[in-house]
N, C-alpha and C positions, 0 to 999 in steps of 0.2 A: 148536084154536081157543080152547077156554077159557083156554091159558096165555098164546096171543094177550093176550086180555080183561082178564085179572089185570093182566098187564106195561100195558097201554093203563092200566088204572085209576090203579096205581102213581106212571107215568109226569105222571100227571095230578093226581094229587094233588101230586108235586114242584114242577111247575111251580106251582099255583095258589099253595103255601106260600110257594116265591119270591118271586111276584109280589105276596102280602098281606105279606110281610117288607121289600122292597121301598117298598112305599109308604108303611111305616109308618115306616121309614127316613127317607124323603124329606121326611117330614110332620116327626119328628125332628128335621133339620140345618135346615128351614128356620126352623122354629120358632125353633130355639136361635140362631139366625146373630144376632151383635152388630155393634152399628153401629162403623163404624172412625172415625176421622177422616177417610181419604182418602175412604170412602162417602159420608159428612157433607157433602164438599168436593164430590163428583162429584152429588150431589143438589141441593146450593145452586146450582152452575153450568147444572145442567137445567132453574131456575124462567124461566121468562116475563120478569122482570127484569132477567135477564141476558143474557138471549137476543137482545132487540131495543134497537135504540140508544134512547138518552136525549135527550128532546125538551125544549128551552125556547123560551121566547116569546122573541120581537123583536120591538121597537116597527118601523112601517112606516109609510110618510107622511111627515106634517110634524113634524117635533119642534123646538123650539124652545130657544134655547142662550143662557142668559146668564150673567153676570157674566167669569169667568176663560174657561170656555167660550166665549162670545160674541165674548171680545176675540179667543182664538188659534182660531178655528172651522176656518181648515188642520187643525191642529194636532190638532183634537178627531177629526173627519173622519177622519185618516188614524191614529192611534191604535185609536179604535173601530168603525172600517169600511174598514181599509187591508186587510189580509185578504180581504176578501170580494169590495175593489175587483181586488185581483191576480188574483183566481181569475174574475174574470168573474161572481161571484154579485150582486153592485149596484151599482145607481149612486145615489152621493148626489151633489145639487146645492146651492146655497145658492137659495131660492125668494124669499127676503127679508129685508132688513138696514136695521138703521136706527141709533142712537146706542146704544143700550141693548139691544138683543136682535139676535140672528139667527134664520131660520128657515132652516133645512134639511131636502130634501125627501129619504127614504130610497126608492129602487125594488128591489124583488128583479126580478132577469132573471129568464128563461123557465127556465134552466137551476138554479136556486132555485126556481122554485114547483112544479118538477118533484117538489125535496127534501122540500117543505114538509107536515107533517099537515094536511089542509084541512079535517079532523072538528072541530077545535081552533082552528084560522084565523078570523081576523075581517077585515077592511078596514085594521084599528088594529092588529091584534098581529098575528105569522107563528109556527107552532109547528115550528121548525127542529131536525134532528141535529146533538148538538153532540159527543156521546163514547159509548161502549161504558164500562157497567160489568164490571169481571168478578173475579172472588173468586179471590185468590191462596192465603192459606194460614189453617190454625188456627189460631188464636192460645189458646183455654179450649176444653176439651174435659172432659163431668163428668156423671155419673149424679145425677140429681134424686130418683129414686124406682125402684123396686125392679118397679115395675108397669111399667118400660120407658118413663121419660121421661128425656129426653136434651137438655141445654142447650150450645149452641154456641157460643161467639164466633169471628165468623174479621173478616179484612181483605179488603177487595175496593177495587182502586182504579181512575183514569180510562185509557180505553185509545181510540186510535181517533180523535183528536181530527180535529174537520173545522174546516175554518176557520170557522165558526159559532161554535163552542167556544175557538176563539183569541178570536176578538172578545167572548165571554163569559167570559173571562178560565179557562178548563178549562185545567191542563194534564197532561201526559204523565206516567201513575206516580204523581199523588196519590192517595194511601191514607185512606179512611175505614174506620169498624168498627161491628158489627152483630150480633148475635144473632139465632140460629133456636132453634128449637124442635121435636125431634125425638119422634114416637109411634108405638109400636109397636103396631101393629093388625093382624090375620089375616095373623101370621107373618111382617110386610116394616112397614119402617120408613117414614113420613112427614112429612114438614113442617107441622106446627101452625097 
């Protein structure tokens, strides 16, 4: 029974070594783990930003069209609201015309104000989906400081356009650029 008890102690002391070598291991490679570019990339695309589409305002109502506008009001109409007129998202009418001005009345359908943010919406403006941001590639990638700061420039450009974003002049694959700012805190990296 005692040689039992020896071998049990033994055996238990192995294991315990393991598993405080183990952790301290763990604690180790996470500590040390450097941010990559493509982590950089896979973090920027995880923000809130890029995640939900991109709202802009539209006028809605009466808007009122003069000088060049005025004279070709077809022409205006179907330029900045032919789009939405195809898709069934509104009806624009002419409401009133006279020598010098036109008034034209803009409607979003039922199938629009379904689209529309109504936290943001007024009577006068609509806050429409017009594209999907989303971050393509790094462009600078560069250690700031030695304390684990990290500065990033990448490209991100329009993706997703809905016809909102036609008539908002968005289109398909324009590229902007932007800077994050990356900190390391309790072993994992963060957005600034």
């Amino acid at each position: 029974m005692f040689v039992f008890k020896g071998f049990n102690r033994f055996v238990g002391r192995g294991v315990r070594m393991f598993l405080v070598l183990a952790v301290c291991w763990g604690g180790f490679v996470s500590c040390s783990s450097e941010l990559t570019a493509e982590g950089a990339l896979e973090q920027i695309a995880a923000q809130a930003e890029f995640r939900m589409p991109y709202y802009a305002p539209m006028r809605i109502g009466e808007v009122v069209l003069t000088g060049d506008n005025h004279k070709d009001s077809k022409g205006y109409i179907r330029k900045h609201y032919g789009p939405l007129i195809d898709a069934g998202l509104a009806e624009v009418a002419v409401a009133d015309r006279n020598t010098w001005r036109t008034v034209i009345d803009v409607r979003l359908s039922e199938k629009a104000r379904a689209m529309v943010d109504g936290g943001r919406s007024t009577e006068r403006e609509a806050y429409v989906p017009v594209c999907r941001m989303a971050p393509v590639r790094i462009d600078e990638f560069r250690t700031l400081s030695e304390e684990g700061i990290v500065e990033c420039a990448f490209t991100f450009e329009e993706r997703d356009i809905t016809p909102f974003g036609l008539c908002k002049g968005f289109q398909q694959g324009r590229e902007y650029k932007d800077k994050r700012t990356f900190v390391k805190a309790r072993g994992s990296w963060h957005v600034k």
